[in-house]
C-alpha positions in Angstrom: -22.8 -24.1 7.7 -23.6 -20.8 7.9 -21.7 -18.0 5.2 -19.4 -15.7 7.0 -19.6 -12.3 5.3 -16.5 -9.7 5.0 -15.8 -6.7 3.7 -12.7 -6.3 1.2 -12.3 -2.6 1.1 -9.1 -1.7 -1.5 -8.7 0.8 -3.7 -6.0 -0.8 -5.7 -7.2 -2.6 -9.1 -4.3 -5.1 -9.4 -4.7 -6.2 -5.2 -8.7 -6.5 -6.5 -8.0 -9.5 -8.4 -5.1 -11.2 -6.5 -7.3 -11.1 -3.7 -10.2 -12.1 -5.6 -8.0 -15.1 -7.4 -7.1 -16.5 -3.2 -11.1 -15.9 -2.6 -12.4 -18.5 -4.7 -10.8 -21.0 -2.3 -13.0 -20.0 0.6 -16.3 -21.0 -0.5 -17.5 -20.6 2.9 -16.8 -16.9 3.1 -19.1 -14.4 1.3 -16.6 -11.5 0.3 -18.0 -7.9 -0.4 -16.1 -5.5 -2.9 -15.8 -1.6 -1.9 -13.4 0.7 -2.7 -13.7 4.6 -2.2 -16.4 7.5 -2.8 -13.3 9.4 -4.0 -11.4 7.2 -6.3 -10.8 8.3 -9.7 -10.8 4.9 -10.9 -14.7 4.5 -9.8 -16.3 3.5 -13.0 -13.8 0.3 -13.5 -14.4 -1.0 -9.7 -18.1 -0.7 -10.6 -17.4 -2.6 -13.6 -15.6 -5.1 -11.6 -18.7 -5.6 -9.1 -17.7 -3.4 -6.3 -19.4 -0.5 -4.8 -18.3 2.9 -3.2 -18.5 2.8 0.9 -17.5 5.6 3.2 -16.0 3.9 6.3 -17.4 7.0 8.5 -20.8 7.5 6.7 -22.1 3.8 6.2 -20.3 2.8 9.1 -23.8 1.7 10.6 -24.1 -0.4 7.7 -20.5 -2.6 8.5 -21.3 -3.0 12.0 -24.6 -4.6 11.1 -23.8 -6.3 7.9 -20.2 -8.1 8.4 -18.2 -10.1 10.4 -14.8 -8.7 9.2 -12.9 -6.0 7.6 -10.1 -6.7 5.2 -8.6 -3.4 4.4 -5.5 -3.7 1.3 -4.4 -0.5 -0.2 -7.2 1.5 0.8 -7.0 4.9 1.2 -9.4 5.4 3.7 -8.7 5.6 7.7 -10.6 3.4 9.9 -12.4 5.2 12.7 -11.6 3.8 16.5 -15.5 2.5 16.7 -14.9 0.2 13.7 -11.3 -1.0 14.6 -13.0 -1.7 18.3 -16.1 -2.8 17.1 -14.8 -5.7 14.0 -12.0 -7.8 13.0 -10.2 -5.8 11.1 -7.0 -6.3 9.3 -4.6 -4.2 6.8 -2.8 -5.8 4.3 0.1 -3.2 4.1 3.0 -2.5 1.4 5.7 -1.3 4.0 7.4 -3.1 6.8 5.6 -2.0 10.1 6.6 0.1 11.7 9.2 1.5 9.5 8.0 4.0 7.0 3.8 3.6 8.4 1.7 5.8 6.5 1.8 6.8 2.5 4.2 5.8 -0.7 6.8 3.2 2.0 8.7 2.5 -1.0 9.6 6.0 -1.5 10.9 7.0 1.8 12.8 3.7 2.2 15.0 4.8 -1.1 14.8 8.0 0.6 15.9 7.7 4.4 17.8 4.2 3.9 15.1 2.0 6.3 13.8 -1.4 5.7 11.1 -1.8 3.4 8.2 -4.9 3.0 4.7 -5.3 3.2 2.7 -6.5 6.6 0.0 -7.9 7.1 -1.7 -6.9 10.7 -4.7 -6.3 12.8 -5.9 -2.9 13.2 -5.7 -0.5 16.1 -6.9 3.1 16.3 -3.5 4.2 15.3 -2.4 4.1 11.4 -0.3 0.6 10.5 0.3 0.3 14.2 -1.6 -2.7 15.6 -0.3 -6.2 16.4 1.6 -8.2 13.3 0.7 -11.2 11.6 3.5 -11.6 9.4 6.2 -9.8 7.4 7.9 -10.4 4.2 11.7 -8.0 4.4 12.1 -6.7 0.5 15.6 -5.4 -0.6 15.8 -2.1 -1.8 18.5 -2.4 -4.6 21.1 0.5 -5.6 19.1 0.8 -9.2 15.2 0.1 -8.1 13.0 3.2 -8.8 9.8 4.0 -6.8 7.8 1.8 -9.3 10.3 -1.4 -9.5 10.5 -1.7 -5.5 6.7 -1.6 -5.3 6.5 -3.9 -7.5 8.7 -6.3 -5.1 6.4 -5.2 -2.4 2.8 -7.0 -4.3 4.6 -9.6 -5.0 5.3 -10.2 -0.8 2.0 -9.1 -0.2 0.9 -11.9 -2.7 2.8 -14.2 -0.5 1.5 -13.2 2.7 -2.4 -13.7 1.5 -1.2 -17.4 0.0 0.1 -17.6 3.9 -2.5 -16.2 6.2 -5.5 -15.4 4.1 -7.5 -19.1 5.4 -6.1 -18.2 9.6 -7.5 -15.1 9.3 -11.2 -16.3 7.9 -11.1 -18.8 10.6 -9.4 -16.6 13.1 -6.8 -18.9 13.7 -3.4 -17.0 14.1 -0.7 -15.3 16.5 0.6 -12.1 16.5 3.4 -10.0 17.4 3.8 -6.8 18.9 5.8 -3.7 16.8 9.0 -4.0 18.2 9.5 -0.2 18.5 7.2 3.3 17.5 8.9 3.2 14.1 7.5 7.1 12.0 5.1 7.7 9.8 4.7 10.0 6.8 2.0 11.4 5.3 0.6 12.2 1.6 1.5 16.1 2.6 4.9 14.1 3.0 5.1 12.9 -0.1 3.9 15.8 -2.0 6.2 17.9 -0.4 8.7 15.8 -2.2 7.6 16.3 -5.8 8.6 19.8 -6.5 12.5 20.5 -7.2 14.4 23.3 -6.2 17.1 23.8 -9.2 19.1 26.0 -7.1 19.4 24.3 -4.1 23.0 22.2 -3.2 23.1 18.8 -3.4 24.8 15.4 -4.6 24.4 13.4 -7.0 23.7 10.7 -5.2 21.2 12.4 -3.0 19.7 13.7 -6.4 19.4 10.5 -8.2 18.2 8.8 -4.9 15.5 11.7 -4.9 14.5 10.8 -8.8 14.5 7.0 -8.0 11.9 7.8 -5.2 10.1 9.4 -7.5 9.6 7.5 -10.6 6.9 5.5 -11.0 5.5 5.2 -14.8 2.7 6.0 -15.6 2.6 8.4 -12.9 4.7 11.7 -13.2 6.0 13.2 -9.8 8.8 15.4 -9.6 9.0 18.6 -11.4 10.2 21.5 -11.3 9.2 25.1 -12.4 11.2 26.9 -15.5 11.1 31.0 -16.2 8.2 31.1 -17.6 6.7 29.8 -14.8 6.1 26.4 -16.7 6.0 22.7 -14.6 8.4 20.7 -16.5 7.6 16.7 -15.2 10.5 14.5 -15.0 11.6 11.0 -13.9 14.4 8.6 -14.5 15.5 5.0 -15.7 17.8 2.7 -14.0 20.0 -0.5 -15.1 21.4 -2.6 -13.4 24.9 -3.6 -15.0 24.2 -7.3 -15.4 20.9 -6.6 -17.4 22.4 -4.6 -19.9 24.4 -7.2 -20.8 22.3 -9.3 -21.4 20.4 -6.8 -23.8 17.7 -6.3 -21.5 15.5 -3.8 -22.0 
């Protein structure tokens, strides 16, 4: 039997070895590692067996050397010849096509819509093409930025246990977005992080704003004191039940 070959292009350390943990299964499948030219992290994905691809510059180089794209958490868009040229799929932590594009988990505390993670095929258009499968996640009242993502790998998890062998043997249905849903960007996001002290708000639309933003280790929001000083901030939540059980 002849050894498929795809291309796992992520740029997310933790989806690197849940993927790589569901791989091992499919010994029939010959899976390549890439993340990135530009992440920061580049020295530990080496160390991990993976190797830097440009999806524009060796794009050559996919056409000729796999059968299959597998894109999860990578930060790099696909150009129309690749997504019309290979298989190619994006395992996604939002629920298409609310909230397509960077951070979902941030805009969903944000603007109130449903948040999940998706796994689907690829079109020209960013987190847009035909659906798999979806796993819904329920943004609580007390989850930050960094406790709803964390809801969303776990789904994402789920929907690799699910799909990962139909999609190797090409062996699955798919739905249609049910509507044009939006789509933020990083400019989007960063647009967020600074704070104006003087501008009127709630609480509620304030906290909502610091939920959005917290996500340890990572430091966000900020705003900018007299002397002209970034002073970083972010917030802890608990819910009432886990305080009383002396959760921490």
């Amino acid at each position: 039997m002849n050894t498929a070959m795809v291309l796992i292009l992520t740029d997310n350390l933790q989806m690197l070895g849940e993927f790589r943990t569901r791989a091992f299964h499919h010994r029939h499948t010959h899976f390549h590692y890439a993340f990135s030219p530009e992440n920061q992290q580049a020295e530990e994905f080496i160390r991990r067996g993976c190797f830097p691809l440009s999806v524009t510059q060796d794009l050559a180089q996919i056409l000729r050397d796999y059968s299959k794209v597998i894109s999860i958490h990578s930060k790099q868009v696909f150009p129309a010849q690749l997504v019309n040229s290979l298989p190619c799929y994006n395992l996604h932590p939002g629920l298409n096509p609310y909230n397509r594009g960077w951070s979902p988990q941030v805009f969903s505390i944000l603007n109130a819509l449903p948040l999940g993670a998706t796994l689907h095929e690829m079109v020209e258009k960013v987190d847009a093409g035909p659906i798999i499968d979806q796993i819904d996640v329920k943004v609580e009242s007390w989850d930050t930025s960094k406790t709803a993502y964390d809801k969303v790998i776990l789904a994402e998890c789920e929907l690799l246990d699910r799909h990962l062998g139909a999609i190797l043997s090409s062996n699955y249905s798919t739905l249609l977005p049910h509507k044009k849903g939006n789509f933020n960007t990083l400019a989007s996001f960063e647009a967020l992080m600074p704070l104006d002290l003087d501008q009127p708000t709630t609480y509620r639309d304030c906290i909502n704003h610091l939920r959005a933003l917290s996500h340890p280790p990572y430091w966000n929001a900020y705003f900018t004191d007299a002397q002209g000083n970034k002073i970083f901030l972010r917030i802890e939540t608990m819910a009432e039940d886990k305080k009383a059980n002396g959760m921490q």
